[in-house]
C-alpha positions, 0 to 999 in steps of 0.5 A: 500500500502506498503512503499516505498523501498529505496536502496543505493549501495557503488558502486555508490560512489567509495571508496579505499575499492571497496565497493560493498554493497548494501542495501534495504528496508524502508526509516528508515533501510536502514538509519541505516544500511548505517550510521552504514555502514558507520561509520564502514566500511568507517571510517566516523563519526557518525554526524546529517550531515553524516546521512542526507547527506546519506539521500539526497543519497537514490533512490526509488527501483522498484520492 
């Protein structure tokens, strides 16, 4: 059975950007992908909290 897909969706958290990206695959690229996303599209800083506080926010993807 294959992993389970994860995705996260800039619109869910609303930003003076209008951010509309969103990402999907494992658990472990779409991690990466959303904090480097978020450091260099939103400005945040790269910490261990950042990264689990986008963790906290992955959904499970149907597919």
């Amino acid at each position: 059975m294959a992993a389970q897909r994860k995705s996260i969706d800039c619109r869910d958290y609303p930003s003076e950007k209008n951010c509309s990206l969103k990402i999907s695959g494992t658990e472990e690229e779409v991690l990466d992908a959303a904090v480097r996303h978020a450091v260099s599209a939103h400005g945040h800083e790269q910490t261990p909290e950042l990264r689990e506080q986008i963790k906290s926010m992955l959904k499970d993807e149907s597919d």
